[in-house]
Structure formats: C-alpha cells, structure tokens
N, C-alpha and C positions, 0 to 999 in steps of 0.2 A: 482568493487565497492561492499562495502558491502552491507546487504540487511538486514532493520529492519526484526524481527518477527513480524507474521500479530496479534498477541496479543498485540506486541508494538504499532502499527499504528492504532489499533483498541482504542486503549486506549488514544492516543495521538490527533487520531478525536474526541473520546467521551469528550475529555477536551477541548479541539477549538471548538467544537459544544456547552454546555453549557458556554462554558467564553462570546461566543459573544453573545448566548441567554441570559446571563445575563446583556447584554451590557458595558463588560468590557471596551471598547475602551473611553467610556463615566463616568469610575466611577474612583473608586482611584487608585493612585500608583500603590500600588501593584498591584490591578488588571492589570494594563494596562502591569506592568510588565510579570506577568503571562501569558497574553497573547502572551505576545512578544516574551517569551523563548518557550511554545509550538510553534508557529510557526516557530520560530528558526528552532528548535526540529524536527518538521515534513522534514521541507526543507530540512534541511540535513539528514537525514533516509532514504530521496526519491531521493536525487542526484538533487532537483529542487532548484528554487533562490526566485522562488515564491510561496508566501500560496496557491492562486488557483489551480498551477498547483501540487504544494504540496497535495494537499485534493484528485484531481484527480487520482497523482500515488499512491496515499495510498490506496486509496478505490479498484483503481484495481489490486493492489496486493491483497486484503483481500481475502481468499477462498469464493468460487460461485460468484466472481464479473463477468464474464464470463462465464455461463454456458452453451453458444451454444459454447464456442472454444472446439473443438475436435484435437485441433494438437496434444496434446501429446498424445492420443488414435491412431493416425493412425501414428505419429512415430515409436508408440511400435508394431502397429501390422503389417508395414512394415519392424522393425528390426525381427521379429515373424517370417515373409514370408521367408526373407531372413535368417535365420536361419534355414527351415526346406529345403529349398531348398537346403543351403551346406551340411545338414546331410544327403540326401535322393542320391548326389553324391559321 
C-alpha cells in the first residue's frame, strides 16, 4: 500500500479539524462538499473506509505520535549486535 507523507496527513487533519470546527456538515454546499472530499482524501492515504478510524491512522503515522515505541531502536541495535559478532568470527 502506498503511504501519504506525514506533511500530506498533517495537512489534510488540519483541513478536517477546521471544516468541522467551522461546522461544515451544517453550512453550504460547498462546504459540505469540501468536507467530504477531505475525508475521502484522508480514507484513502490511510487504507481506512472510515473518517475516525481515518483521523486515528493519520495521526499515528505523524512523526512523535509514538514516542515510547523503541522497536526500530532495538531492531537496529540487534542488527548492530549481530553484525559485530559475524566480523569478530
């Protein structure tokens, strides 16, 4: 699957965050339109079918949504380990 960039997602929450703070769902056409295609937009960038759980994979892809996960740190420093151990035989 492809994968937005976290400047696309980032961009495309800060539009879905003020459309409904403006209360688009409730105002004209367009609006409602505009709302519609950003969440289009997001759902598919995220592989989701829905805006919540849309908003959800976007956010956790954004850099620091995560900052206790350590897997790619001990990946790397188990490929490290493993590394120094094939050079040292």
């Amino acid at each position: 699957m492809l994968m937005a960039h976290p400047a696309v997602l980032k961009d495309l929450i800060a539009q879905y965050e003020a459309l409904t703070l403006l209360g688009a769902e409730e105002s004209t056409p367009q609006a409602r339109q505009r709302l519609a295609d950003v969440s289009y937009t997001l759902c598919v960038a995220t592989g989701t079918r829905d805006i919540d759980m849309a908003l959800i994979a976007a956010r956790h892809r954004l850099s620091g949504a995560r900052p206790e996960d350590d897997s790619l740190l001990q990946t790397s420093a188990s490929a490290s380990a493993s590394a120094e151990q094939v050079a040292t035989v």
